[in-house]
N, C-alpha and C positions, 0 to 999 in steps of 0.2 A: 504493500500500500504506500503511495507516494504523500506526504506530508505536505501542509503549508509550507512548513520548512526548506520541506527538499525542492516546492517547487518557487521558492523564493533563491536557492543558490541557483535551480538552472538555470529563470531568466537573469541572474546577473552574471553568469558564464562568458567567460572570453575565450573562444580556442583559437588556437594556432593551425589552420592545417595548410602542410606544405605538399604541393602537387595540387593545389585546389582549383588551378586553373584546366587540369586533366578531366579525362574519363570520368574517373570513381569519384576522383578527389570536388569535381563541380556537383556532382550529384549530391556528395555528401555536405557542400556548402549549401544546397537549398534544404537539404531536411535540416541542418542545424538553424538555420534562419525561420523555417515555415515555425520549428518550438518554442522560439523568443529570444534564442542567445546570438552574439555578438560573434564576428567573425571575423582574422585575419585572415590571411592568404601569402607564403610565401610560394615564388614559382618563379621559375630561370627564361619561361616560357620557349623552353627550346622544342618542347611538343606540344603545352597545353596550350588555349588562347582564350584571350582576355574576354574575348566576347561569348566565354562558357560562363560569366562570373555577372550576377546581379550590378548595375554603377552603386552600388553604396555598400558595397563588401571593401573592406581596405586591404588593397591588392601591394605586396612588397615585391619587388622583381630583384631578384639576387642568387646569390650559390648556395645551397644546402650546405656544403663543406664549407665553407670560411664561417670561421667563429664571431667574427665583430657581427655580423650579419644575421645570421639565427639569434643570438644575445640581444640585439635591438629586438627583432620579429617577438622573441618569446616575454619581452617586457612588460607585464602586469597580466599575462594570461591564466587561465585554469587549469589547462592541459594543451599536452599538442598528439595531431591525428598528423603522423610521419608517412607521405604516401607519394612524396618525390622520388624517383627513381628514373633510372635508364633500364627500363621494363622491356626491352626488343633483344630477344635474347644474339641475331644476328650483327647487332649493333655491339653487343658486349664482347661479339667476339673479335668484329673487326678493331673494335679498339679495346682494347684488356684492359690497358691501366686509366683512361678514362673515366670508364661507365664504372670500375672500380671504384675510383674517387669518388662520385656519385651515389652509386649504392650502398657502400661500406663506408668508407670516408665521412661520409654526409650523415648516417646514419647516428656512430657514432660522435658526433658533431652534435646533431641533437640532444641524444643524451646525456652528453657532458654539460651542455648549459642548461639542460632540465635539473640538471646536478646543482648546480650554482645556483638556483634562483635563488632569492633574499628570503628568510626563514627556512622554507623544506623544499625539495625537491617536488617537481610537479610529474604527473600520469604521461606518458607514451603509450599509443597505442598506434602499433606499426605494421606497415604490409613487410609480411614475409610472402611466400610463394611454392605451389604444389610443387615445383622446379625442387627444391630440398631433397628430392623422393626418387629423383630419375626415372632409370626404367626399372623399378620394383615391383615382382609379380606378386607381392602381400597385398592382390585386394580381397576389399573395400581398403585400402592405405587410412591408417589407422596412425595419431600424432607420434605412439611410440616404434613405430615401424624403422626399420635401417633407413640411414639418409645419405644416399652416393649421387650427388648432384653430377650431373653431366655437361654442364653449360660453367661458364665462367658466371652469369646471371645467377643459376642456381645455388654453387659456391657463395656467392656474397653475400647471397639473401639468408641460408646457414651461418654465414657467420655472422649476422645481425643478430638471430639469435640466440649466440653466443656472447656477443657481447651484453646484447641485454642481461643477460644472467648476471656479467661482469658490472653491468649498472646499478641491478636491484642489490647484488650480495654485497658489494664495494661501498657506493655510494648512495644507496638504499631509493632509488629513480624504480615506482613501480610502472614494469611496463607489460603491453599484451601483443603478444606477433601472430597476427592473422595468416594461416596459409591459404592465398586463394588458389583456391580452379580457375576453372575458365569462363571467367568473366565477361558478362556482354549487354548490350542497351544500347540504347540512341547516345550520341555524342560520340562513338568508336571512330572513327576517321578511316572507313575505306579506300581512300586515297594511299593512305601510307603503306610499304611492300612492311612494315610491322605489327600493320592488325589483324585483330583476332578473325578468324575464319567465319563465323560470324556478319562481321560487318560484312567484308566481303565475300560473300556467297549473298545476303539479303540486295546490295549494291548491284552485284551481276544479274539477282532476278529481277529487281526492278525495272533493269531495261532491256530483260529476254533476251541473256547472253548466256551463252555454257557458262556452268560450273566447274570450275577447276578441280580435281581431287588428284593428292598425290597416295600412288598406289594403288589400293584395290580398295580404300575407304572404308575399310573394316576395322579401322583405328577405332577403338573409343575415348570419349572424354567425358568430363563431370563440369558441364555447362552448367553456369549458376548466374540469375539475372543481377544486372545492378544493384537494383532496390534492394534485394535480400543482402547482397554484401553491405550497403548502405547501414540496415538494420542491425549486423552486424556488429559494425564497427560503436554505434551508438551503442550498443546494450555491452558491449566490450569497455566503452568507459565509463558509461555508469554503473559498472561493477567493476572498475579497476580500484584496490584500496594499497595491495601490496603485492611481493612476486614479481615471477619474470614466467609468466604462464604463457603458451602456446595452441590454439584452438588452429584445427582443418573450418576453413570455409565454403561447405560444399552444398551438393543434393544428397548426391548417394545412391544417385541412377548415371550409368553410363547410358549413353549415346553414341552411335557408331554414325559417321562423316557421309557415307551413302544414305544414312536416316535423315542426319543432320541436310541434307542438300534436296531430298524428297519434301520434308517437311515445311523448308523454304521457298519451294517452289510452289507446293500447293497456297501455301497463305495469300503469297504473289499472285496465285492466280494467273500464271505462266507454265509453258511447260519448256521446262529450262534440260537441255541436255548435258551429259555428264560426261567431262572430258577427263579422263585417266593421263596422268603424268608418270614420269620415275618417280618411284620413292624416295624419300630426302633423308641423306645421309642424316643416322640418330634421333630418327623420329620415334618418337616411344609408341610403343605399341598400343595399349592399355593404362588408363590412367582414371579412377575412380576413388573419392575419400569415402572416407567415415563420418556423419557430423555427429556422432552419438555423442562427442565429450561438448561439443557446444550447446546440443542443445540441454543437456544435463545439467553444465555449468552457468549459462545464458541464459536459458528458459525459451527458446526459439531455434527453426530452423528454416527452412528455405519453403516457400510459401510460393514462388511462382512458377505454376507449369512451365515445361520448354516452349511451349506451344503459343502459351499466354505472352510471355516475355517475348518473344518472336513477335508475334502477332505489337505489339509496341515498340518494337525497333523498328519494323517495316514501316510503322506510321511516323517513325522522327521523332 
């Protein structure tokens, strides 16, 4: 039961969230704003853009990794939702030490000046990534499962939370590391050769073009809509108190890419054909979570059909 109380700290709530001019990270700027709280935005806008962001959200345009910079950003706030990243795992590879700085660099950056705040250290709640898990045939992947990342992206994203651990046991920073799936909604940017399959396959059937599928499309994935990560991440800090905890952000139903591309085409209302490509070196085969510990610990899990979620990407 939510108190006077409780709902007198959340409308005087200030977050911080970096990536906010992103995907996940705008989305989560309107659900923080539609409940009364007060929002920054730090973002380099090297992917996001400004015009995902409300004019009266105070937008900081700067480096996740430089400390003077997150230190201003974090100045008088209540927590911060860490959700900047160099998310294109092809990009991480073409540049290693870059998207490193970025993901890992930047990461712990955050939590060092969440360390410092004036009095105690304030909540993190940060995207980790199913990328942790590589190609591990333990499904439903389950949070305690082996974690042999195969991407330089997925590497990073483990060892954020490891450091986080080194934040909360050290410098006592409670933080929460979301592992998502495969993330998808309006504002994905089909344009870019780094979005999610998703965007482009809905993008293609819009204007009754083949569909691209690498292989024989019997890949599966654990598609999970915005909104639902959105809720996530809220119900993630208002139950963060203490700890360096760890939740999968998923379904917990696979989807196979020949489903995934039938399913898009019927919404479309198109009959889109399906072009078979080579398989792409390290493509995982199988990839499905567990959400049993979130929604245990959260009290919530993933509420929107593929179909429904779908069906609201195709519309924008």
């Amino acid at each position: 039961m939510i108190t006077l109380s409780d709902r007198m700290v959340r409308t005087m709530a200030t977050w911080l969230v970096t990536g906010g001019c992103g995907f996940i990270g705008s989305h989560l700027v309107d659900a923080l704003l539609v409940r009364g709280d007060r929002v920054r935005v730090l973002d380099d806008l090297s992917s996001g853009k400004r015009e995902n962001l409300p004019s009266s959200v105070e937008l900081r345009v700067g480096d996740v990794a430089d400390a003077k910079t997150v230190d201003a950003a974090m100045n008088g706030v209540t927590g911060c939702f860490h959700l900047a990243a160099v998310a294109a795992v092809q990009r991480c590879t073409e540049d290693w030490v870059g998207s490193h700085r970025t993901n890992l660099t930047g990461t712990i950056t955050i939590f060092e000046q969440a360390a410092r705040r004036p009095g105690s250290p304030i909540p993190v709640v940060y995207a980790s990534s199913a990328a942790v898990y590589g190609d591990n045939p333990a499904l439903p992947l389950k949070e305690a499962a082996v974690t042999r990342p195969l991407s330089a992206y997925g590497a990073d994203k483990l060892a954020c939370e490891l450091h986080a651990e080194v934040a909360w046991s050290i410098h006592r920073v409670p933080t929460l590391g979301l592992r998502f799936f495969n993330v998808f909604g309006p504002r994905q940017d089909p344009t870019s050769p780094y979005s999610g399959v998703i965007s482009i396959f809905a993008a293609r059937a819009a204007q009754g073009r083949e569909i691209q599928v690498f292989g024989d499309g019997e890949q599966t994935r654990d598609f999970i809509c915005v909104g639902d990560v959105v809720a996530h991440l809220l119900a993630g800090m208002d139950s963060l108190r203490s700890g360096a905890r760890v939740f999968n952000v998923c379904t917990g139903r696979a989807t196979s890419i020949l489903t995934l591309a039938a399913l898009i085409s019927e919404l479309a209302g198109r009959e889109c054909r399906v072009e078979h490509a080579p398989p792409r070196a390290g493509d995982i085969r199988a990839s499905v979570g567990d959400p049993a510990h979130a929604i245990e610990t959260l009290g919530l899990s993933a509420e929107t059909t593929l179909a429904a979620g779908l069906a609201r990407t195709l519309r924008g």
